[in-house]
RODO-933792 format. One record per atom (N, C-alpha, C): residue number from 1; residue in one letter; atom name; x, y, z. Coordinates in steps of 0.1 Angstrom, whole numbers, plus 5000, padded with zeros to 4 digits. Atoms other than C-alpha are relative to their C-alpha. Last residue first. Layout:
// residues N
<num NUM | residu a | atome CA | X X | Y Y | Z Z>;
...
***
This chain:
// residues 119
<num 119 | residu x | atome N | X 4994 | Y 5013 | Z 4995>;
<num 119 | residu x | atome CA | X 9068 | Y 0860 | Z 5006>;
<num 119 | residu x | atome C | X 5018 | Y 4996 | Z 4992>;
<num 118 | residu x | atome N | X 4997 | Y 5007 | Z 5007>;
<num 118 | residu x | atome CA | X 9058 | Y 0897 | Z 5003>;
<num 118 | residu x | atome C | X 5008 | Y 4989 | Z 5005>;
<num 117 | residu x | atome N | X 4989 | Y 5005 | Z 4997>;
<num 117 | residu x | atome CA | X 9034 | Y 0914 | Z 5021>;
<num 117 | residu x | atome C | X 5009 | Y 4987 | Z 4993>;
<num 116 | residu x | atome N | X 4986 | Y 4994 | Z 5010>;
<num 116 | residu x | atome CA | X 9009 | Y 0928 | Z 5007>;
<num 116 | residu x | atome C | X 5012 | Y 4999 | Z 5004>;
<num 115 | residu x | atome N | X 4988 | Y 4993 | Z 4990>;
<num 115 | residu x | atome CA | X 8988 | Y 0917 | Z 5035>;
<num 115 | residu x | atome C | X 5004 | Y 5008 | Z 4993>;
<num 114 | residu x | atome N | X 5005 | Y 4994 | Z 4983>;
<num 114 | residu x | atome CA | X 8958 | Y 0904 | Z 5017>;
<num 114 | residu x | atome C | X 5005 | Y 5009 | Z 5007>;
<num 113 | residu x | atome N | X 5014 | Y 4991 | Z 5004>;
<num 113 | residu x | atome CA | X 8968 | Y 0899 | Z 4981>;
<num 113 | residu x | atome C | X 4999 | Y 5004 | Z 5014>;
<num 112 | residu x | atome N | X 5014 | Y 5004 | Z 4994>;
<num 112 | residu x | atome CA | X 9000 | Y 0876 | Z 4995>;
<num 112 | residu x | atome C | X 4990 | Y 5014 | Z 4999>;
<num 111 | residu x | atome N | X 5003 | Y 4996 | Z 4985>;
<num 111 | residu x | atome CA | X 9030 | Y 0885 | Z 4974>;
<num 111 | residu x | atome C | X 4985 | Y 4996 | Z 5003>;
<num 110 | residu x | atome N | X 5014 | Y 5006 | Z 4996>;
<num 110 | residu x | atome CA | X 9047 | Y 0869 | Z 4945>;
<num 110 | residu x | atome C | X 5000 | Y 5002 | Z 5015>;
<num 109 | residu x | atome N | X 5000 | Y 5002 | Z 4986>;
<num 109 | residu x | atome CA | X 9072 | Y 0889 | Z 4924>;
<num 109 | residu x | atome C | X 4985 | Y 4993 | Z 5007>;
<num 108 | residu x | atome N | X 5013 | Y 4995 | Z 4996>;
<num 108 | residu x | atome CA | X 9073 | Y 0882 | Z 4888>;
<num 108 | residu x | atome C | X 5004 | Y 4998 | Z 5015>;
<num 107 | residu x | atome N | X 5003 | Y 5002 | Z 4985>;
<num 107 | residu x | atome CA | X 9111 | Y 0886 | Z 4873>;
<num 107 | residu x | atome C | X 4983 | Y 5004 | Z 5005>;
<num 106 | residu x | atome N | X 4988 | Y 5004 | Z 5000>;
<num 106 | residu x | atome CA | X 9124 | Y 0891 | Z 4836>;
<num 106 | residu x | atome C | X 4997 | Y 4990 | Z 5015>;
<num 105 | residu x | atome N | X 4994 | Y 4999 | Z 4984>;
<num 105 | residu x | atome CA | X 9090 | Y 0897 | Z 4829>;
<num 105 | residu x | atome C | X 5010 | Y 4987 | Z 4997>;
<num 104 | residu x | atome N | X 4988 | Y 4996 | Z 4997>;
<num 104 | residu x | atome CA | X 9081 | Y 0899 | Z 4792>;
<num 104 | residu x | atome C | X 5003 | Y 5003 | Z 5010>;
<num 103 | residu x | atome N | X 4998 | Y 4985 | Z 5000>;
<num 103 | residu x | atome CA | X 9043 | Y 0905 | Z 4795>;
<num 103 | residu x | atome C | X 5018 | Y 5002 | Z 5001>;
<num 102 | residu x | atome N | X 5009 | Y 4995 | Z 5004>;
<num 102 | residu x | atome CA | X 9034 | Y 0870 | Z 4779>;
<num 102 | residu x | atome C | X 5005 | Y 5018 | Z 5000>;
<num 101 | residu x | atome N | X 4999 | Y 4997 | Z 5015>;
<num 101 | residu x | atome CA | X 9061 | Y 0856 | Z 4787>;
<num 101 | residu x | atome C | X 4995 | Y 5006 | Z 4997>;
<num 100 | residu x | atome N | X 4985 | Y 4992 | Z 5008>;
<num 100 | residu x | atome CA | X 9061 | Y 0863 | Z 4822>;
<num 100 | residu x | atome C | X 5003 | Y 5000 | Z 4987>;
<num 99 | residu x | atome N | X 5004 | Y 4980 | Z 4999>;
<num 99 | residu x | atome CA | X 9023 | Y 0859 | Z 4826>;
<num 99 | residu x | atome C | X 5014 | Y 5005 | Z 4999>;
<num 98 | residu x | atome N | X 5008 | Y 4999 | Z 5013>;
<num 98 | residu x | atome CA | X 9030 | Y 0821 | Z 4809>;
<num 98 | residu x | atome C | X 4998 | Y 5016 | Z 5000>;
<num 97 | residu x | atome N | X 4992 | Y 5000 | Z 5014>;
<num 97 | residu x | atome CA | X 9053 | Y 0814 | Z 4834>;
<num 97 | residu x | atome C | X 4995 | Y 5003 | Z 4988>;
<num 96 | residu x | atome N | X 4993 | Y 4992 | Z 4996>;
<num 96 | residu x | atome CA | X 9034 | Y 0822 | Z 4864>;
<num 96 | residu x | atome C | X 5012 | Y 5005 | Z 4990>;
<num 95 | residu x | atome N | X 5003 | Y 4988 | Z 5010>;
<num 95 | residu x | atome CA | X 9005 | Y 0801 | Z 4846>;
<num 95 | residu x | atome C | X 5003 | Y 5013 | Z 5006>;
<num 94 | residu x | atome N | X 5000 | Y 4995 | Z 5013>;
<num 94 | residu x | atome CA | X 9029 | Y 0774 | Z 4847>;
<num 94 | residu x | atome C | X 4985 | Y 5011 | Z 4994>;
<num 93 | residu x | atome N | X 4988 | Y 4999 | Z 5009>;
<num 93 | residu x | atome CA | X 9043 | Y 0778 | Z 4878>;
<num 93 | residu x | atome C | X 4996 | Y 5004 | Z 4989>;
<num 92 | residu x | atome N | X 4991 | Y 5011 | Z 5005>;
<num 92 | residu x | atome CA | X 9008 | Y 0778 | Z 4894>;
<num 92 | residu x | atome C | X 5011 | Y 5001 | Z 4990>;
<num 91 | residu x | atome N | X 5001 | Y 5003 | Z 5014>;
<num 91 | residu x | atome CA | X 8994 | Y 0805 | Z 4910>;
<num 91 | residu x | atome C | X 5008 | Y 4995 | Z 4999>;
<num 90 | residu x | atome N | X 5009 | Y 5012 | Z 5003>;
<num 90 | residu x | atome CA | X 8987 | Y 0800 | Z 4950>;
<num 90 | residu x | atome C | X 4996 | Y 5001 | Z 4984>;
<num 89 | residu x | atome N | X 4990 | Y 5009 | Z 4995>;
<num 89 | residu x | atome CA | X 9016 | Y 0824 | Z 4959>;
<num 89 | residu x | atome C | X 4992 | Y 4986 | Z 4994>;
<num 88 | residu x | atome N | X 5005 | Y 5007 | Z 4989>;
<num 88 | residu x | atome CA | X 8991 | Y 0851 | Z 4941>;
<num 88 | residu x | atome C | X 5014 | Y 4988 | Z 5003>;
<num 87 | residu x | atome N | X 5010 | Y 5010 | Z 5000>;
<num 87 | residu x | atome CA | X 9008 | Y 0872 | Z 4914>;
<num 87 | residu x | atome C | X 5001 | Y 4989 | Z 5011>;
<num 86 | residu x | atome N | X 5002 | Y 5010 | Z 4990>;
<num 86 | residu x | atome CA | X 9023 | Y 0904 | Z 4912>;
<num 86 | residu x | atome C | X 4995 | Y 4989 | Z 4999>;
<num 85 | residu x | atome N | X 5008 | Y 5006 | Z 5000>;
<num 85 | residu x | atome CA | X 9027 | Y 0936 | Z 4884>;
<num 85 | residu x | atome C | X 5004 | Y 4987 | Z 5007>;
<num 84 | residu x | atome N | X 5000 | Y 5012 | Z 5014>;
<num 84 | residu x | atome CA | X 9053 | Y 0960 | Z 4891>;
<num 84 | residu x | atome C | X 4989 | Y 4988 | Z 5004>;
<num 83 | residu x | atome N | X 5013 | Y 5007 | Z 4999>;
<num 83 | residu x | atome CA | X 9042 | Y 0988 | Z 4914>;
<num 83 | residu x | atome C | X 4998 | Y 4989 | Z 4992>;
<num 82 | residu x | atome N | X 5015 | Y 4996 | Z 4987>;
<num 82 | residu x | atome CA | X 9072 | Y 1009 | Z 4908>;
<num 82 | residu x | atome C | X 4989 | Y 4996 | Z 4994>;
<num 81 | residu x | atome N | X 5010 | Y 5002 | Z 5010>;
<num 81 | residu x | atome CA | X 9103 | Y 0995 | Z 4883>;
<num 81 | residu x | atome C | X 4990 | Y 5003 | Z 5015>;
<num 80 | residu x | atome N | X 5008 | Y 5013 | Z 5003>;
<num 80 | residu x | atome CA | X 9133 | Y 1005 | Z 4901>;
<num 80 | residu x | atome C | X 4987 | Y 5002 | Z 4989>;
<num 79 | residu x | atome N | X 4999 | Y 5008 | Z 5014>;
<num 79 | residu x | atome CA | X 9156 | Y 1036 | Z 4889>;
<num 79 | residu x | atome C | X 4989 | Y 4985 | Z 5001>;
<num 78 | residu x | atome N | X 5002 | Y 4989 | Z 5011>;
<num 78 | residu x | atome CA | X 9151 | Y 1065 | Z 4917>;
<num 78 | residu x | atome C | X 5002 | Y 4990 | Z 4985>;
<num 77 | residu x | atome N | X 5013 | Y 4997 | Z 5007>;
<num 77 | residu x | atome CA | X 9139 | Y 1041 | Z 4942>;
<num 77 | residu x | atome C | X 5000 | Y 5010 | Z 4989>;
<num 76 | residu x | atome N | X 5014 | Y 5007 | Z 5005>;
<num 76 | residu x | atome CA | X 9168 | Y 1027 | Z 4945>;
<num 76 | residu x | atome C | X 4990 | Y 5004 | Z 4992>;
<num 75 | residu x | atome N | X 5009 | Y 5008 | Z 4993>;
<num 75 | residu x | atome CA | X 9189 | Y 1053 | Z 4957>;
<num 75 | residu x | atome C | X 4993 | Y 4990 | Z 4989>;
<num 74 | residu x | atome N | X 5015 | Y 5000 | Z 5002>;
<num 74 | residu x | atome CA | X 9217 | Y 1069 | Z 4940>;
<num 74 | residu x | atome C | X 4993 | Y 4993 | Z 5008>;
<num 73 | residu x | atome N | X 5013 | Y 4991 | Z 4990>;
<num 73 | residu x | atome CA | X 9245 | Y 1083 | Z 4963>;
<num 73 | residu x | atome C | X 4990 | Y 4999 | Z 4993>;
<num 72 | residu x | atome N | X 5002 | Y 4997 | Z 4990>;
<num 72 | residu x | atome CA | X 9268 | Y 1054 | Z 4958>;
<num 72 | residu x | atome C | X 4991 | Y 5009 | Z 5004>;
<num 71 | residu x | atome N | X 5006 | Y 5014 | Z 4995>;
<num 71 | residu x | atome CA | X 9262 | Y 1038 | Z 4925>;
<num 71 | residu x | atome C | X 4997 | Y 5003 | Z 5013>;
<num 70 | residu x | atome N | X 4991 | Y 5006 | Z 4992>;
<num 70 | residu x | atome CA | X 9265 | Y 1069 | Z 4911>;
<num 70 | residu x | atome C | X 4995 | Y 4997 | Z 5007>;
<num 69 | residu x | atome N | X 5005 | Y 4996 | Z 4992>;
<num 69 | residu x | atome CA | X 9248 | Y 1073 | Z 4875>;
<num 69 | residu x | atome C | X 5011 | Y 4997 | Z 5014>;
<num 68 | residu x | atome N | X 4992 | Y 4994 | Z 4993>;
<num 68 | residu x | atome CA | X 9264 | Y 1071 | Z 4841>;
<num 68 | residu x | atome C | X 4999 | Y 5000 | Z 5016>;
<num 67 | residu x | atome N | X 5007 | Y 4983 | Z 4997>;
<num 67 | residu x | atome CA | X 9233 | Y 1066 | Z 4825>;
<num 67 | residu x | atome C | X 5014 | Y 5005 | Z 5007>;
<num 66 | residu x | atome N | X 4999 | Y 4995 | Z 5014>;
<num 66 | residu x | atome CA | X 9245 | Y 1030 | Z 4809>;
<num 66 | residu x | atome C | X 4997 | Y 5015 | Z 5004>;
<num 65 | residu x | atome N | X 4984 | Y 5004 | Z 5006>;
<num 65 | residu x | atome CA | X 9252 | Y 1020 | Z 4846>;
<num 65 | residu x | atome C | X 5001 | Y 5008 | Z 4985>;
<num 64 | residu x | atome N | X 4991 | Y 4995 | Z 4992>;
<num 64 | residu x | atome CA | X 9219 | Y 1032 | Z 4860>;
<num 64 | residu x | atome C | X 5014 | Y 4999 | Z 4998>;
<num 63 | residu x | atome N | X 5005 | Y 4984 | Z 4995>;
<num 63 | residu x | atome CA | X 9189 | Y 1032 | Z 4840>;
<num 63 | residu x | atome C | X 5008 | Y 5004 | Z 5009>;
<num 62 | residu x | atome N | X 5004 | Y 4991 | Z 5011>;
<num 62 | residu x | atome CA | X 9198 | Y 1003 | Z 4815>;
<num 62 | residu x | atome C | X 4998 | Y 5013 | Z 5004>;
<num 61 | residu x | atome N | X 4994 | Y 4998 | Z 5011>;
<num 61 | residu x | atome CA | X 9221 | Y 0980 | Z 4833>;
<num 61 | residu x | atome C | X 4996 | Y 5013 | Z 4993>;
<num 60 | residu x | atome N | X 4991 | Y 4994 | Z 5000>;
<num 60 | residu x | atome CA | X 9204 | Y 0984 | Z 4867>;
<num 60 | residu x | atome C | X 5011 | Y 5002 | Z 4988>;
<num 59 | residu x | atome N | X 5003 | Y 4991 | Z 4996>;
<num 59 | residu x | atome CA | X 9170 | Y 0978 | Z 4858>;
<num 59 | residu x | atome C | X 5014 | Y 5010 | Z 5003>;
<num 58 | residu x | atome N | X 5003 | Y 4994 | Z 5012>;
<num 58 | residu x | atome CA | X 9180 | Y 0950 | Z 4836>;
<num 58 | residu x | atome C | X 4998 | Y 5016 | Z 5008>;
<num 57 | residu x | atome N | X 4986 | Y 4996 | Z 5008>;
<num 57 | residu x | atome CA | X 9197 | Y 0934 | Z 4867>;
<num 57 | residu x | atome C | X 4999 | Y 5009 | Z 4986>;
<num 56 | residu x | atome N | X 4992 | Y 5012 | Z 5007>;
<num 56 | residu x | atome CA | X 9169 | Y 0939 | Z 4890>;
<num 56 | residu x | atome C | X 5012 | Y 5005 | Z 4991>;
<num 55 | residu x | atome N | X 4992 | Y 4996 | Z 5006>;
<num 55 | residu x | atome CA | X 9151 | Y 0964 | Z 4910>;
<num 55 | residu x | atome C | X 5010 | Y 4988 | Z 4996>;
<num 54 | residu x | atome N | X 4991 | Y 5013 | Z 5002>;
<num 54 | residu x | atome CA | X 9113 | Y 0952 | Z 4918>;
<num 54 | residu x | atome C | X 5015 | Y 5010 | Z 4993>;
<num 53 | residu x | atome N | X 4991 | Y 5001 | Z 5016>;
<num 53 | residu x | atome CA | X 9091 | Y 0983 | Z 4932>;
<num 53 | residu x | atome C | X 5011 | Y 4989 | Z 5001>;
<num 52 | residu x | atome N | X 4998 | Y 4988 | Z 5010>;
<num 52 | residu x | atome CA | X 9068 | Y 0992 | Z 4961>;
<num 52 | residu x | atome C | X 5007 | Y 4998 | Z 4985>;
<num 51 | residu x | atome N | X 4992 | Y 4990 | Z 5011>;
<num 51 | residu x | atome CA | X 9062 | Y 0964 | Z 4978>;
<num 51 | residu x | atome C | X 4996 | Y 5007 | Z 4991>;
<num 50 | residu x | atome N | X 5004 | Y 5000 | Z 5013>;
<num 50 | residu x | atome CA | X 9045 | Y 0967 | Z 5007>;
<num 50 | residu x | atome C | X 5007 | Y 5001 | Z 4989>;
<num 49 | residu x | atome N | X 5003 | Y 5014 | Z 5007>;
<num 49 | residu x | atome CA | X 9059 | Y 0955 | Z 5042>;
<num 49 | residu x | atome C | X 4987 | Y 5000 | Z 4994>;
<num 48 | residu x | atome N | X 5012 | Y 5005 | Z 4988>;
<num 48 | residu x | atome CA | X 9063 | Y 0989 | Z 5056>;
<num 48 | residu x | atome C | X 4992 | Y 4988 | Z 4996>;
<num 47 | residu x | atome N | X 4997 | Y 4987 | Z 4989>;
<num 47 | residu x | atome CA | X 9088 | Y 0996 | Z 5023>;
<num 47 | residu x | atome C | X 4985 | Y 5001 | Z 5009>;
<num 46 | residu x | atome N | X 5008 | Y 4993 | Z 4996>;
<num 46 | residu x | atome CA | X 9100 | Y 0974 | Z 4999>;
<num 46 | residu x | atome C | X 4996 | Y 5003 | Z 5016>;
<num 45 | residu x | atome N | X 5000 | Y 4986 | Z 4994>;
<num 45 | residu x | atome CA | X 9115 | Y 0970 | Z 4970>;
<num 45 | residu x | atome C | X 4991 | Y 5000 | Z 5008>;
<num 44 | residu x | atome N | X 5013 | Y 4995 | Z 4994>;
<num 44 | residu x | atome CA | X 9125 | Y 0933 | Z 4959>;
<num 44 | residu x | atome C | X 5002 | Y 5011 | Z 5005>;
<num 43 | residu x | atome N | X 5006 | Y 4994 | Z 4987>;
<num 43 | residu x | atome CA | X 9155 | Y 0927 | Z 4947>;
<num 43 | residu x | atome C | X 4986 | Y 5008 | Z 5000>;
<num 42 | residu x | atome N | X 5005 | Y 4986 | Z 4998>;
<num 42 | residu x | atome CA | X 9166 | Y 0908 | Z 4916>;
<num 42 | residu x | atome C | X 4993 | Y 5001 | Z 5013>;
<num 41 | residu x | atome N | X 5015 | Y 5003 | Z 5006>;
<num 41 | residu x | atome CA | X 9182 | Y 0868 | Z 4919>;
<num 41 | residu x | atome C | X 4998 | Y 5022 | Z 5000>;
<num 40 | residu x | atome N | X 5006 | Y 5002 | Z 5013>;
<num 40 | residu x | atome CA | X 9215 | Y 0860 | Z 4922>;
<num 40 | residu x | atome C | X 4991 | Y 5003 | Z 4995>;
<num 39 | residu x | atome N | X 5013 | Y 5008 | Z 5003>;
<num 39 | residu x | atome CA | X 9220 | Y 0861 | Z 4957>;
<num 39 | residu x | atome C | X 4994 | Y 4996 | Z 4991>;
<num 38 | residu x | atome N | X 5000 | Y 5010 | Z 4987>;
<num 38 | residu x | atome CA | X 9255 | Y 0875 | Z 4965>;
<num 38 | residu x | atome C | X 4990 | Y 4990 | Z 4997>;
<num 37 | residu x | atome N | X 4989 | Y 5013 | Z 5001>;
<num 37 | residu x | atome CA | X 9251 | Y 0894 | Z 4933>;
<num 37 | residu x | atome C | X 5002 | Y 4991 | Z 5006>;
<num 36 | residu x | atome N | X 5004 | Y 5011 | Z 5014>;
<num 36 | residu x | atome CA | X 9217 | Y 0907 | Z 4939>;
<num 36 | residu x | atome C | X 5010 | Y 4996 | Z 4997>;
<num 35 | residu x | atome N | X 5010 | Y 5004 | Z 4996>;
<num 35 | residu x | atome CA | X 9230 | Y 0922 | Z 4973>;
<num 35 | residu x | atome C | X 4991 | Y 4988 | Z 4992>;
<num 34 | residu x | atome N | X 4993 | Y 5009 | Z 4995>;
<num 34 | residu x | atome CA | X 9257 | Y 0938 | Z 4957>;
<num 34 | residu x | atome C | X 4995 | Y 4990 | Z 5003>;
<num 33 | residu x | atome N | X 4990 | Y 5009 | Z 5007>;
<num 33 | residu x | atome CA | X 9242 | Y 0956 | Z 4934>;
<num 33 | residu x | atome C | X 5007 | Y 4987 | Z 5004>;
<num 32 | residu x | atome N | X 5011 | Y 5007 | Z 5010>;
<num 32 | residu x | atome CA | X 9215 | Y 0966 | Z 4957>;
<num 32 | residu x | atome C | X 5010 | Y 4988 | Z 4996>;
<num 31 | residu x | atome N | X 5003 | Y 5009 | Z 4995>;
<num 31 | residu x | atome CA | X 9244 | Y 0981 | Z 4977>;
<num 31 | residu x | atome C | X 4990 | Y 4991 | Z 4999>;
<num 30 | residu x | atome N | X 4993 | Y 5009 | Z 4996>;
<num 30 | residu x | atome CA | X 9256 | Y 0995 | Z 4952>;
<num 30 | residu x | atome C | X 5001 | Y 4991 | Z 5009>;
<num 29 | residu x | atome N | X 4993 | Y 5010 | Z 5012>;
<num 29 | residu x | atome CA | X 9229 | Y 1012 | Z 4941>;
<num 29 | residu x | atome C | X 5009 | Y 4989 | Z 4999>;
<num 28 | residu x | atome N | X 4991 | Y 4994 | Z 5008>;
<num 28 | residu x | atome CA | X 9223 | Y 1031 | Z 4976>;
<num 28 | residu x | atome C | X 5000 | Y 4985 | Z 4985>;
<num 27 | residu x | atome N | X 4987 | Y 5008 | Z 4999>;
<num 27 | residu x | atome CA | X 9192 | Y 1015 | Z 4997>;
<num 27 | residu x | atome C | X 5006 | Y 5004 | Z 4987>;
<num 26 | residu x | atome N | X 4987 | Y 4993 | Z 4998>;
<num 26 | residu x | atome CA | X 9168 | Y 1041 | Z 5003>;
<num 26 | residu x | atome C | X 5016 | Y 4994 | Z 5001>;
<num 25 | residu x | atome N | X 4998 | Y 4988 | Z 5015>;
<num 25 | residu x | atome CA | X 9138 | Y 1021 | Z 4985>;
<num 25 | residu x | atome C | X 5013 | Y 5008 | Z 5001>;
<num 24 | residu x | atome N | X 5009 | Y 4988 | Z 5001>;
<num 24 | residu x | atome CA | X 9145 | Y 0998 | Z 5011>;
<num 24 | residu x | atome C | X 5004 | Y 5006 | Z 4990>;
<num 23 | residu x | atome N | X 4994 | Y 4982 | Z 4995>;
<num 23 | residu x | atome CA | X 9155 | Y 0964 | Z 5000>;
<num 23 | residu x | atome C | X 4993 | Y 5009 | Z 5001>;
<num 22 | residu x | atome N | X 5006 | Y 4987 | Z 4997>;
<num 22 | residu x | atome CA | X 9148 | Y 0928 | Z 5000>;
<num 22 | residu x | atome C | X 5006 | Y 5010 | Z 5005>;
<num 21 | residu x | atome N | X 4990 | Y 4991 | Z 5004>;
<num 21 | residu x | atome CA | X 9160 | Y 0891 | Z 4979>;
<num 21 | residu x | atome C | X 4992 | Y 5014 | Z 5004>;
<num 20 | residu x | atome N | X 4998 | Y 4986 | Z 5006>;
<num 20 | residu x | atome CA | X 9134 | Y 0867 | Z 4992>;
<num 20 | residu x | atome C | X 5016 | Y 5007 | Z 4998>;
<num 19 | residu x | atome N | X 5003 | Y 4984 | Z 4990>;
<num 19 | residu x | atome CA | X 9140 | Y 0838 | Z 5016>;
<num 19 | residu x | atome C | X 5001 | Y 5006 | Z 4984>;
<num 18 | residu x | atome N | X 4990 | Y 4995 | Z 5007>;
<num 18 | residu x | atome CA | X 9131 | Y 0801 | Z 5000>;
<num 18 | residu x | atome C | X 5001 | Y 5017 | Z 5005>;
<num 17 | residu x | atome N | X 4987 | Y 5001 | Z 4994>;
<num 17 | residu x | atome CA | X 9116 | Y 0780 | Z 5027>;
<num 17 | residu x | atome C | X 5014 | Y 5006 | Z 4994>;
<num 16 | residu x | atome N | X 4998 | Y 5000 | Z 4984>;
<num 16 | residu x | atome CA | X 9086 | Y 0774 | Z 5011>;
<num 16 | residu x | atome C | X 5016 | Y 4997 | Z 4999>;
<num 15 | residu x | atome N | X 4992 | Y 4985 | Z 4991>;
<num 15 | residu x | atome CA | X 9091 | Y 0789 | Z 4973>;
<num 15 | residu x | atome C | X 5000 | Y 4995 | Z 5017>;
<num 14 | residu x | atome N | X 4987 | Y 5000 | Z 5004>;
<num 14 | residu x | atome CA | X 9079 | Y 0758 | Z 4951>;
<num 14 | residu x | atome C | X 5007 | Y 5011 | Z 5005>;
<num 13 | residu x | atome N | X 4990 | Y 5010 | Z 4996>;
<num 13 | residu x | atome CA | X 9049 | Y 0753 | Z 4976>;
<num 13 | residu x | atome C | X 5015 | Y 4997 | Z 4992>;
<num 12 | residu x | atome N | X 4996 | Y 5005 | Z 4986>;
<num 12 | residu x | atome CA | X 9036 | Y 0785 | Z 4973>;
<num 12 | residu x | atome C | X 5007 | Y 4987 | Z 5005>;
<num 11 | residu x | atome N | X 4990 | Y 4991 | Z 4997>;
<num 11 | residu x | atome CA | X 9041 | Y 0791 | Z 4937>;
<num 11 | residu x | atome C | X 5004 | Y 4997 | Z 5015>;
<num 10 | residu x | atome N | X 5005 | Y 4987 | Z 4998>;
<num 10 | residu x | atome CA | X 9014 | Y 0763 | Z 4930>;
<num 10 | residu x | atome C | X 5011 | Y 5007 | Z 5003>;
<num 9 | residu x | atome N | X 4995 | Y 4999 | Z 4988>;
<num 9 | residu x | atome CA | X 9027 | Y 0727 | Z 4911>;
<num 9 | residu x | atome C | X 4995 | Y 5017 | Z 5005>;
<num 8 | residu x | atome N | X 4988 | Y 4993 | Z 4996>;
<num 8 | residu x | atome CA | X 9014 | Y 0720 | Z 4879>;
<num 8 | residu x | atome C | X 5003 | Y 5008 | Z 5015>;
<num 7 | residu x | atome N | X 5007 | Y 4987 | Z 5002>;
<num 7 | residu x | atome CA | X 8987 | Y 0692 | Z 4884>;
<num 7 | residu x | atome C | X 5015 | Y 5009 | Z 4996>;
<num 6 | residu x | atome N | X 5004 | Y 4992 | Z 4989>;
<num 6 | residu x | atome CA | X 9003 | Y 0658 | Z 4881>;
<num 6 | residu x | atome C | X 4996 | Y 5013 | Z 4992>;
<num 5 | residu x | atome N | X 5013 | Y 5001 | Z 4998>;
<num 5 | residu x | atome CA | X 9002 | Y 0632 | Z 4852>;
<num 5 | residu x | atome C | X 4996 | Y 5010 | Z 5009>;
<num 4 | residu x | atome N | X 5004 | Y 5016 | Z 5006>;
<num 4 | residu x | atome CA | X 9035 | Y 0639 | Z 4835>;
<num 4 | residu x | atome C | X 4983 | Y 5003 | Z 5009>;
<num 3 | residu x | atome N | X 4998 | Y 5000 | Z 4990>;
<num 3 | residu x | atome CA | X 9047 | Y 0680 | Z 4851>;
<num 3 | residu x | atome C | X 4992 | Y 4981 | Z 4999>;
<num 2 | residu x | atome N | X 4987 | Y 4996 | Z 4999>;
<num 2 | residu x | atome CA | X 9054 | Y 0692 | Z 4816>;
<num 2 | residu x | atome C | X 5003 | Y 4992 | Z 5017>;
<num 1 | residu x | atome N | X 5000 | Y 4992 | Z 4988>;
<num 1 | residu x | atome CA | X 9023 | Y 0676 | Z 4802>;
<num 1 | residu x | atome C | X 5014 | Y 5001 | Z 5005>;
***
């Protein structure tokens, strides 16, 4: 076992007190860009605390840099990934890791079912 005798640990407790990476859909490319540099991680999209779409570093390689696009008057929402698949705060690393292999996620976002609000 990867975790010796314990359970694998739940999303929610390996995330308290970790803030998010978040943008509106109307946030220019570069300031995305920027935003996931500073922080390392892919941004969350979203908008009346739902997300709408994950924009990350593959998102901006492939649909915005290789496209020629401009960093300053694209938006967001015109290259993220919309409605990307989620999973509960209370799933466990390893079968948060197992839905990223599986479906090839670079990045799962984890929001509360309820609210849609993301943690």
């Amino acid at each position: 076992k990867a975790f010796g005798d314990e359970n694998s640990p739940s999303l929610r407790s390996l995330l308290v007190g970790k803030a998010s990476t978040v943008v509106h859909p109307s946030t220019s490319l570069r300031q995305a860009g920027s935003i996931m540099s500073k922080n390392r991680s892919a941004t969350l999209v979203v908008e009346n605390d739902h997300l709408v779409g994950i924009f990350g570093f593959k998102e901006m390689m492939t649909r915005a840099i290789a496209k020629e696009l401009d960093l300053d008057t694209t938006e967001v929402s015109q290259v993220m990934t919309a409605n990307p698949e989620t999973v509960s705060p209370d799933t466990t690393a390893l079968e948060a890791l197992q839905t990223m292999h599986d479906h090839r996620f670079l990045t799962l976002p984890v929001c509360e079912k309820i609210t849609g609000v993301v943690i």
